[in-house]
N, CA and C atoms as an extended XYZ file, in Angstrom:
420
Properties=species:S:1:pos:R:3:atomname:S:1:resname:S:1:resid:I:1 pbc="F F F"
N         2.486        9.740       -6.872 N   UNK     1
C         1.778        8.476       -7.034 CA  UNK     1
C         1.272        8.396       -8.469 C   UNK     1
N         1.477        7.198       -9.218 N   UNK     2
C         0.995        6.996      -10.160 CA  UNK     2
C        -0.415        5.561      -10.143 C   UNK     2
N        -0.636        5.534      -11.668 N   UNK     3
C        -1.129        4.040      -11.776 CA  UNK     3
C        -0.855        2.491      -11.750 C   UNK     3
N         0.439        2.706      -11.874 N   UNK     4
C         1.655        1.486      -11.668 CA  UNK     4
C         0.786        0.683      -10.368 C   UNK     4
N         0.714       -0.483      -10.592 N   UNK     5
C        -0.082       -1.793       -9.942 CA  UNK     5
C         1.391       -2.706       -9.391 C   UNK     5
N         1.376       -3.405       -8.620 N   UNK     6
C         2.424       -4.067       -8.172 CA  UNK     6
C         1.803       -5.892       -7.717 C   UNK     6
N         2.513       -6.835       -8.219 N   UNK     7
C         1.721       -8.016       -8.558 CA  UNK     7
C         1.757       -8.878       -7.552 C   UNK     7
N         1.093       -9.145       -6.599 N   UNK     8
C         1.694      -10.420       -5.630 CA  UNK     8
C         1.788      -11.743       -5.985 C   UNK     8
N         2.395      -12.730       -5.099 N   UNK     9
C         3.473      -14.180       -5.814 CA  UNK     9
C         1.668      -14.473       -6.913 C   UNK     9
N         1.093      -14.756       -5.637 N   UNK    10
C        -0.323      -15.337       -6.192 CA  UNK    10
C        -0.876      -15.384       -6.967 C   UNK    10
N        -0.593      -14.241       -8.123 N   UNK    11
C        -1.077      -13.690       -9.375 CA  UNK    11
C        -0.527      -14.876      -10.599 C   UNK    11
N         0.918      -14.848       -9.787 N   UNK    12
C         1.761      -15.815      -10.989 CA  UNK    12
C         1.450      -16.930      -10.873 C   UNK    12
N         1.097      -17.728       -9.660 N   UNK    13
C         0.816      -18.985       -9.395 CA  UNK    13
C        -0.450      -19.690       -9.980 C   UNK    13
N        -0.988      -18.498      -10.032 N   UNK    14
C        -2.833      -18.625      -10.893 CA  UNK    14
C        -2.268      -18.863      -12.366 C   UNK    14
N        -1.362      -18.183      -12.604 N   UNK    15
C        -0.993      -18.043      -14.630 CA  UNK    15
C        -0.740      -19.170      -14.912 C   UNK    15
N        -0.625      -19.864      -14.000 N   UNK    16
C        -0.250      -21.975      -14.508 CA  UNK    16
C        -1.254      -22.645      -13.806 C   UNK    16
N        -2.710      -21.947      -13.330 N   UNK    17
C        -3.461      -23.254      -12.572 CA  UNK    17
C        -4.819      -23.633      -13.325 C   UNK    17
N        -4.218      -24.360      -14.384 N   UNK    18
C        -5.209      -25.149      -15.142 CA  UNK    18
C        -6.577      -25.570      -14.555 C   UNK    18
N        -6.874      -25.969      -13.092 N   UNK    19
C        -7.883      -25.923      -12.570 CA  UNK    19
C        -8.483      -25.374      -12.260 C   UNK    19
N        -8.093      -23.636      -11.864 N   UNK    20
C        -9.317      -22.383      -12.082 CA  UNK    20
C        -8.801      -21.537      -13.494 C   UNK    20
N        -9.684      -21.899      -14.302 N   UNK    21
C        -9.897      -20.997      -15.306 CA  UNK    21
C        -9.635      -19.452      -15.241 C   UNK    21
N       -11.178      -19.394      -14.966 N   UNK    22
C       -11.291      -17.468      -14.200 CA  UNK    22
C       -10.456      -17.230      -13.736 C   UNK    22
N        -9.800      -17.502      -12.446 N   UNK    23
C        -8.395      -16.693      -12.056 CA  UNK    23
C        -7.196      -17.093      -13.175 C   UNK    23
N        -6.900      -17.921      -13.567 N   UNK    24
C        -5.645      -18.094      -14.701 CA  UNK    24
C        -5.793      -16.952      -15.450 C   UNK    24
N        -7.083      -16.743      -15.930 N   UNK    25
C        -7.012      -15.995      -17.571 CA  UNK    25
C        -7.380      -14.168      -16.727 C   UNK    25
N        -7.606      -14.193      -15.575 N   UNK    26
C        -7.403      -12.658      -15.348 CA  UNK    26
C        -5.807      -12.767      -14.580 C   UNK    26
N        -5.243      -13.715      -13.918 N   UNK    27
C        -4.335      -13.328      -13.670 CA  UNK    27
C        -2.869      -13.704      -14.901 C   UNK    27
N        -3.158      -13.534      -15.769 N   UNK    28
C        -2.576      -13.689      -17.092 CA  UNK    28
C        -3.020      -12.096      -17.934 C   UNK    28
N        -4.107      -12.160      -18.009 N   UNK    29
C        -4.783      -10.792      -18.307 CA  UNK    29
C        -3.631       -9.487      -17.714 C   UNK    29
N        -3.821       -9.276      -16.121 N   UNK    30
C        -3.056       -8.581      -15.474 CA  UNK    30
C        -1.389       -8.691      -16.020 C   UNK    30
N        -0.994       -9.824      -15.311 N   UNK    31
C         0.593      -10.120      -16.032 CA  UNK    31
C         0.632       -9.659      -17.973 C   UNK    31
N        -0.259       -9.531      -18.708 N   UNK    32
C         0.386       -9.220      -19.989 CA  UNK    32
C         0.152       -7.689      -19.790 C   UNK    32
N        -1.021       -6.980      -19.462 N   UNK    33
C        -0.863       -5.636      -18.820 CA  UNK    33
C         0.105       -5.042      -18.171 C   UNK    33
N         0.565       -5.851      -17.544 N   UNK    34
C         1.731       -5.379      -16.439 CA  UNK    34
C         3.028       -4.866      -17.273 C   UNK    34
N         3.185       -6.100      -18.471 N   UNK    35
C         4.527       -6.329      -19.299 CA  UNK    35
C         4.482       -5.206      -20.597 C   UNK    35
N         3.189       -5.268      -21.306 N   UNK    36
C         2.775       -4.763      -22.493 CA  UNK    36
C         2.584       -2.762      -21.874 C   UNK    36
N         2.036       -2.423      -21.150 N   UNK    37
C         2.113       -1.144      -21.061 CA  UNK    37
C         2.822       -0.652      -19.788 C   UNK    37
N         3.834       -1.650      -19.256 N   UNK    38
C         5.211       -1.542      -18.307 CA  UNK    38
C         4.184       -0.296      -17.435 C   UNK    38
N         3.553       -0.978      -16.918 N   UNK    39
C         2.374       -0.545      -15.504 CA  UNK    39
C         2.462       -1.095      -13.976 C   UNK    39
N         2.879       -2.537      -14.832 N   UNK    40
C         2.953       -3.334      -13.531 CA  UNK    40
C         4.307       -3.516      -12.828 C   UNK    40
N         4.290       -3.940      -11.604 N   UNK    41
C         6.326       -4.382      -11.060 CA  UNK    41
C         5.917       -5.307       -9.899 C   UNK    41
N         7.349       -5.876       -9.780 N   UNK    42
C         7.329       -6.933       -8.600 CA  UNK    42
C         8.318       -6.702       -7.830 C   UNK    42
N         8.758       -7.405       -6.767 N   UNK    43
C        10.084       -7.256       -6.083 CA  UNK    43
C        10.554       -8.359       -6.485 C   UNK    43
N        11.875       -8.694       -5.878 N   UNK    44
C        12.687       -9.810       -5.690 CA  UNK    44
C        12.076      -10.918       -4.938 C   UNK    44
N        11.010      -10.365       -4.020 N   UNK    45
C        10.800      -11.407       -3.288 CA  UNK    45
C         9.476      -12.275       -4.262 C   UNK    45
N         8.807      -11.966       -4.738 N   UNK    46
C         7.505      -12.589       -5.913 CA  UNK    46
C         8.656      -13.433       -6.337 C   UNK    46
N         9.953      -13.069       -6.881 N   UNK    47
C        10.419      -14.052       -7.954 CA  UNK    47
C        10.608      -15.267       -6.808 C   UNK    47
N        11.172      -14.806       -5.587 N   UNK    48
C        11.783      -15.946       -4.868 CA  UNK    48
C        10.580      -16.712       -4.634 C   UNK    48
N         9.611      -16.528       -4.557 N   UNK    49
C         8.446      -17.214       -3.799 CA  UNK    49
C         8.091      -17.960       -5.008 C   UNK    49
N         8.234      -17.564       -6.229 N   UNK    50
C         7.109      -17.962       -7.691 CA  UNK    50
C         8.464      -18.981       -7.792 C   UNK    50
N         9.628      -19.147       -7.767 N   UNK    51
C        10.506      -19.737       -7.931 CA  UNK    51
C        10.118      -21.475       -7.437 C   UNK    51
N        10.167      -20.569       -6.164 N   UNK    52
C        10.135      -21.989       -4.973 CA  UNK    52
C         8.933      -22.741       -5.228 C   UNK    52
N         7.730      -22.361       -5.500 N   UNK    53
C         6.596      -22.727       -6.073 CA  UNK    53
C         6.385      -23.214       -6.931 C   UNK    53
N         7.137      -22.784       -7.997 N   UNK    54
C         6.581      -23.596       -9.417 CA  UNK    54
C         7.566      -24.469       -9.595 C   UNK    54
N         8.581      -24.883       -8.874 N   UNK    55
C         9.668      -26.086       -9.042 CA  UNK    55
C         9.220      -27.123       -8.151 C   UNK    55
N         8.101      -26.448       -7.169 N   UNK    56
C         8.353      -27.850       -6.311 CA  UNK    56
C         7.075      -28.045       -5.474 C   UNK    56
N         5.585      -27.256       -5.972 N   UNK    57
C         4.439      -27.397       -5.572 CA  UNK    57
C         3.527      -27.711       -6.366 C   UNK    57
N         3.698      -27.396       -7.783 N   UNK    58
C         3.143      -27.243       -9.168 CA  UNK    58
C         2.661      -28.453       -9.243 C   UNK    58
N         1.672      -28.660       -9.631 N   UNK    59
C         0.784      -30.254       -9.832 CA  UNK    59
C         2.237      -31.042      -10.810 C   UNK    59
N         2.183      -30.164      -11.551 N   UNK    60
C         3.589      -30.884      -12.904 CA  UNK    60
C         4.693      -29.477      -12.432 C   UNK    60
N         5.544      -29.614      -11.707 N   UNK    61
C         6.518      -28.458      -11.329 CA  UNK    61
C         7.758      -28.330      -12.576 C   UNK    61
N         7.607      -26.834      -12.740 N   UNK    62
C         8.425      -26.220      -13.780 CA  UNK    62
C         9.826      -26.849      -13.606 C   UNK    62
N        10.333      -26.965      -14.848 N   UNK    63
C        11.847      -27.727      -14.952 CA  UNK    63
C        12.582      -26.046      -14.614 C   UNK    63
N        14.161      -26.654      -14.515 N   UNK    64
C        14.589      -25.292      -14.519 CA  UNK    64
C        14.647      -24.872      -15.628 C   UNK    64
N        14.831      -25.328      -17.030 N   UNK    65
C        14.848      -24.374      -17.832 CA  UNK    65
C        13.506      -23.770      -18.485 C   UNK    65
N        12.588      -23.969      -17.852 N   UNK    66
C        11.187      -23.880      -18.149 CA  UNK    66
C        11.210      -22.219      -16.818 C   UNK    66
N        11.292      -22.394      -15.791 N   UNK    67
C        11.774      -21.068      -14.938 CA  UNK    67
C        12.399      -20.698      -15.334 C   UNK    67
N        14.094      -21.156      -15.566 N   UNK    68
C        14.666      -19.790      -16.341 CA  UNK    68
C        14.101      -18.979      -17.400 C   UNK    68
N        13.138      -19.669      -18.624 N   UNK    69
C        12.633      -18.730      -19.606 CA  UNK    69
C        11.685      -17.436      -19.146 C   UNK    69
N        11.146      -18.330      -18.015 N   UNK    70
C         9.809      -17.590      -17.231 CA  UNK    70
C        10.415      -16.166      -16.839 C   UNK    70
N        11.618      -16.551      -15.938 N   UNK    71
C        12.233      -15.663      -15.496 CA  UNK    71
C        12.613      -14.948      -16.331 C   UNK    71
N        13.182      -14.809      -17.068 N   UNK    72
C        13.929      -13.874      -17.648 CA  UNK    72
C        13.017      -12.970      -18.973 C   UNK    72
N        12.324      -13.690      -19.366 N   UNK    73
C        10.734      -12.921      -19.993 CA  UNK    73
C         9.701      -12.001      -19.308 C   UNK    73
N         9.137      -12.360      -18.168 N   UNK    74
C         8.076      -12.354      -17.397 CA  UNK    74
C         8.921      -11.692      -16.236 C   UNK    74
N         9.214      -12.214      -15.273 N   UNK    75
C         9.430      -11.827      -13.825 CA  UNK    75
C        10.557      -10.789      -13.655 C   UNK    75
N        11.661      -10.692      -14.695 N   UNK    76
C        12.879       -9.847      -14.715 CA  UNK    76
C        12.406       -8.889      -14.959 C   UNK    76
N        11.629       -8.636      -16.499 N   UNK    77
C        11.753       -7.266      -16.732 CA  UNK    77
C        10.445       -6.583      -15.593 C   UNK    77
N         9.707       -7.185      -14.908 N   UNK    78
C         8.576       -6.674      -13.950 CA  UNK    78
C         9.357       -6.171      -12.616 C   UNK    78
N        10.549       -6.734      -12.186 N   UNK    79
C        11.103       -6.168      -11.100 CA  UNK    79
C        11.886       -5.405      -10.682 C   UNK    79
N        11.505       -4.571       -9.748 N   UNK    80
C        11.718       -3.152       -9.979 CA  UNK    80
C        11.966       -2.781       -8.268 C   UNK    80
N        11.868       -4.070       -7.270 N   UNK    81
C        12.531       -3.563       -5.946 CA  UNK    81
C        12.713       -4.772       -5.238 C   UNK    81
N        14.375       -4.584       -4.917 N   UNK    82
C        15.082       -5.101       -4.464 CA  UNK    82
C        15.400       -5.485       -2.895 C   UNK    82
N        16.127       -5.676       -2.480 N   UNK    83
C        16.311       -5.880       -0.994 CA  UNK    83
C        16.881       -4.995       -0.555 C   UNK    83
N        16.852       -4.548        0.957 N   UNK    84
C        17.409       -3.231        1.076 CA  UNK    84
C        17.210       -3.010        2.551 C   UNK    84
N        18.201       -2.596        3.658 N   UNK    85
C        17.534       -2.036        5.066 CA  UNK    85
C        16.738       -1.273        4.700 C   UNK    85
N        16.366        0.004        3.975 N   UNK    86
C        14.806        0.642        4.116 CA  UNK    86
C        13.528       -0.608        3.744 C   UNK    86
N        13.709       -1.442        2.926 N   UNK    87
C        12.956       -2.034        2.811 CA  UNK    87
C        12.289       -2.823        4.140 C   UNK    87
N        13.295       -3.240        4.515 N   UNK    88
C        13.171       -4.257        5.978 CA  UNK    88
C        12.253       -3.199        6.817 C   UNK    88
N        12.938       -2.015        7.102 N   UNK    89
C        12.593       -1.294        8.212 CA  UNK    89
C        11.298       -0.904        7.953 C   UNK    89
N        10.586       -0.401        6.401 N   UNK    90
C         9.099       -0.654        6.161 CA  UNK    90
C         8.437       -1.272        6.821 C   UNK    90
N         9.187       -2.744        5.960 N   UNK    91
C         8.352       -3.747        6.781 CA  UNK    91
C         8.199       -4.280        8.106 C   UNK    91
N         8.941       -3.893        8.613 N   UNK    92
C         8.558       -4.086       10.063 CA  UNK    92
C         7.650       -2.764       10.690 C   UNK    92
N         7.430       -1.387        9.856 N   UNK    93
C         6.530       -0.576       10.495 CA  UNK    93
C         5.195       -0.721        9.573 C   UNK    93
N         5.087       -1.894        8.825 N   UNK    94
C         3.594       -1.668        8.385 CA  UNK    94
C         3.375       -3.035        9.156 C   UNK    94
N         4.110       -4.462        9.659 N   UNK    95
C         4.217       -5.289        9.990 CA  UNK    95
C         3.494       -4.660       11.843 C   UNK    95
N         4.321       -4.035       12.144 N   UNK    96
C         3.453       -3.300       13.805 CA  UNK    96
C         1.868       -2.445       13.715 C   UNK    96
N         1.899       -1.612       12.492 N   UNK    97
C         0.662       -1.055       12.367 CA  UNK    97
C        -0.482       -1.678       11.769 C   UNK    97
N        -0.108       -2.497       10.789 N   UNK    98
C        -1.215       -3.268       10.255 CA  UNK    98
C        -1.536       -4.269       10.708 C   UNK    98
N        -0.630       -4.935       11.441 N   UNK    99
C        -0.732       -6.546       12.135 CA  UNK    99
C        -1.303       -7.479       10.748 C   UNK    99
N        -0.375       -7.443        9.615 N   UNK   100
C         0.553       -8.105        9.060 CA  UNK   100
C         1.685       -9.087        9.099 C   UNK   100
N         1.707      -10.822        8.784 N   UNK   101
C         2.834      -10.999        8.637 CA  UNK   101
C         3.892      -10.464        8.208 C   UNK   101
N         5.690      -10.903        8.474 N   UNK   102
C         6.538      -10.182        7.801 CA  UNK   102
C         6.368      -10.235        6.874 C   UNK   102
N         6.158      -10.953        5.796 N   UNK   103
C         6.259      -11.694        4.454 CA  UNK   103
C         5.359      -10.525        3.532 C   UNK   103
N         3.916      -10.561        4.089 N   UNK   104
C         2.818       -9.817        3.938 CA  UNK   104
C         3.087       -8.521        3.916 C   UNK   104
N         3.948       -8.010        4.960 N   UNK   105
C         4.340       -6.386        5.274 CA  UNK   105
C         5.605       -6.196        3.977 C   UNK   105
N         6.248       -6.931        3.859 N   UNK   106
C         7.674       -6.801        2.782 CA  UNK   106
C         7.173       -6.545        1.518 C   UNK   106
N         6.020       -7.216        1.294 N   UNK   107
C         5.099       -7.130       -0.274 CA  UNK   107
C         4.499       -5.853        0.086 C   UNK   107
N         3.756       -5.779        0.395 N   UNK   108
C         3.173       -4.077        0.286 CA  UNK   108
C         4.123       -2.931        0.663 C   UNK   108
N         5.450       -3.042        1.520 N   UNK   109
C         6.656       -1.921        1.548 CA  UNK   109
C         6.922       -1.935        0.376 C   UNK   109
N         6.947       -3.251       -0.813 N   UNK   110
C         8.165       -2.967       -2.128 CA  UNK   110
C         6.752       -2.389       -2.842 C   UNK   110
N         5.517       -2.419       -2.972 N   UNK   111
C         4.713       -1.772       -3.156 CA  UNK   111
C         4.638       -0.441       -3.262 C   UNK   111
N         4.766       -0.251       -1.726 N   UNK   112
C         4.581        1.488       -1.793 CA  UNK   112
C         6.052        2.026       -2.443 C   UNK   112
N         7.425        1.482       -2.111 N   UNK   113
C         8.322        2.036       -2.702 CA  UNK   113
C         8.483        2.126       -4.026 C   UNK   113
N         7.875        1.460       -4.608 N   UNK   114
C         7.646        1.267       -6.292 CA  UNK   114
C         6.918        2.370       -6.353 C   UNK   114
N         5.848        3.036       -5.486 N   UNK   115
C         5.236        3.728       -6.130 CA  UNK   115
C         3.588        3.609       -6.697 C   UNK   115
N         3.373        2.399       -6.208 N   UNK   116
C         2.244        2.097       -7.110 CA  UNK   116
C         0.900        2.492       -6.558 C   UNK   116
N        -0.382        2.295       -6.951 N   UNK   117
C        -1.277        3.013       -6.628 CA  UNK   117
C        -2.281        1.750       -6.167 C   UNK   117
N        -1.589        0.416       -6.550 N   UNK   118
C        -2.953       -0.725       -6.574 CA  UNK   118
C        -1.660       -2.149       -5.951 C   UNK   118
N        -1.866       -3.123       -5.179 N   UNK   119
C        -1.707       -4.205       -5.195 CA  UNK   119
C        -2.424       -5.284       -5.455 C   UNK   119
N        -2.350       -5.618       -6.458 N   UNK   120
C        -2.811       -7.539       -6.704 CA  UNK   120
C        -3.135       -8.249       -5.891 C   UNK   120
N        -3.905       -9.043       -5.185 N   UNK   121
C        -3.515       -9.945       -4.385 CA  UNK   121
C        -4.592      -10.347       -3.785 C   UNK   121
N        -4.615      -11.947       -4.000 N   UNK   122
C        -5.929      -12.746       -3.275 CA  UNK   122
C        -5.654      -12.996       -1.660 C   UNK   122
N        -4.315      -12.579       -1.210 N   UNK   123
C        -4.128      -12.973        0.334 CA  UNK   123
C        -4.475      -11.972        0.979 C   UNK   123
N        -4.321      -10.841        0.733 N   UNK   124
C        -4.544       -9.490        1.740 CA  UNK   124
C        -5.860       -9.027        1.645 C   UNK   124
N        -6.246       -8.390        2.776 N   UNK   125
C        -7.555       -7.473        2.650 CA  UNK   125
C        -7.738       -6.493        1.860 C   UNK   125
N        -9.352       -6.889        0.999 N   UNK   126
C        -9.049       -6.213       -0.492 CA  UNK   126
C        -9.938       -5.258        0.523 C   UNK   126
N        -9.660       -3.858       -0.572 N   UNK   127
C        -9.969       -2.725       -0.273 CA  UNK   127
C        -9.263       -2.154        0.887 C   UNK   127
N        -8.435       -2.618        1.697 N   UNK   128
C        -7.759       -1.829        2.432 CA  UNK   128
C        -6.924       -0.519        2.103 C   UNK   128
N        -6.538        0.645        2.667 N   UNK   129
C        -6.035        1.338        1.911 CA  UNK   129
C        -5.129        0.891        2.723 C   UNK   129
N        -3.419        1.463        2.328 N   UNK   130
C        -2.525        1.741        3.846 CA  UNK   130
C        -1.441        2.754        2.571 C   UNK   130
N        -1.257        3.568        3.752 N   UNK   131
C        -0.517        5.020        3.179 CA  UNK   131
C        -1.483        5.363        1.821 C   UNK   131
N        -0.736        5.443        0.644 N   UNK   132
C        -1.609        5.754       -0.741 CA  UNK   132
C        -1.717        4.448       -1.417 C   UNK   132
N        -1.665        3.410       -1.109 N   UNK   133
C        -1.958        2.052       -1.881 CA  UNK   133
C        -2.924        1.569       -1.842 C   UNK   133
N        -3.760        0.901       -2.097 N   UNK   134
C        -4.816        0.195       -2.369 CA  UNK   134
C        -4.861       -1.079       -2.377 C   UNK   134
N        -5.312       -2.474       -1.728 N   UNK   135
C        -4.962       -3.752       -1.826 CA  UNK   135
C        -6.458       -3.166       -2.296 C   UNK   135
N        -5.943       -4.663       -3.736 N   UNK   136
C        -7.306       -5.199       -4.463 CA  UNK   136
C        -7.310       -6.643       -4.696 C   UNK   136
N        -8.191       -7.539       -4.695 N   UNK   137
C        -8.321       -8.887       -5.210 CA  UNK   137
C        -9.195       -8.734       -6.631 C   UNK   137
N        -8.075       -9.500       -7.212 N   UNK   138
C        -8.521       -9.054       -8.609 CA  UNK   138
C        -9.761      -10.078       -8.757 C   UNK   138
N        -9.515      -11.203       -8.193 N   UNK   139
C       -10.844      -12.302       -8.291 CA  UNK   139
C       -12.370      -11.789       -7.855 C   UNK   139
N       -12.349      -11.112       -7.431 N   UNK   140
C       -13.644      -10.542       -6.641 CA  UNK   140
C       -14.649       -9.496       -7.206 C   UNK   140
């Protein structure tokens, strides 16, 4: 186990929400941390979710070539786990033990398989431990 932090969608969705300040500029804070001392990672699934989100929920929704830059700056070089039957099968055993959505259980499996020591995230119960991870809300 290291210090490596792993980012949920939510983090990114804050980095464009002009209407909370405080969370934008720590969850921007985090994301240049993440990039600048390659600490932080995401899965495939953050991109799919930050994707679907910022094209088509966004007060002013990202053009595509405004996501593609995103992507390929920001969200590419952060991801670091992919799709995978072990992945699934995680998630469906932190999904039975934690009583977790799937969605919820898939983010903290690419979590622990990354390795990381901390998750991001304003949706999950902060301070929970599960295995060696740590959910934290960075807002709090």
């Amino acid at each position: 186990m290291n210090d490596n932090f792993f980012l949920d969608t939510n983090i990114f969705v804050y980095a464009f929400d002009d209407t909370n300040t405080v969370k934008q500029q720590k969850s921007n804070q985090l994301i240049k941390t993440a990039l600048t001392d390659q600490v932080g990672c995401i899965s495939y699934q953050v991109i799919q979710e930050f994707v679907n989100v910022s094209t088509r929920k966004f007060t002013v929704p990202l053009s595509i070539p405004d996501c593609r830059r995103y992507f390929e700056k920001v969200l590419m070089p952060l991801c670091r786990i992919f799709t995978s039957i072990e992945l699934f099968h995680d998630g469906l055993d932190i999904m039975q033990r934690w009583q977790y959505s799937f969605y919820d259980s898939l983010i903290i499996a690419a979590a622990l398989q990354a390795g990381c020591s901390n998750l991001y995230s304003e949706d999950l119960q902060h301070g929970q431990k599960i295995k060696s991870l740590v959910i934290s809300n960075p807002f709090i």
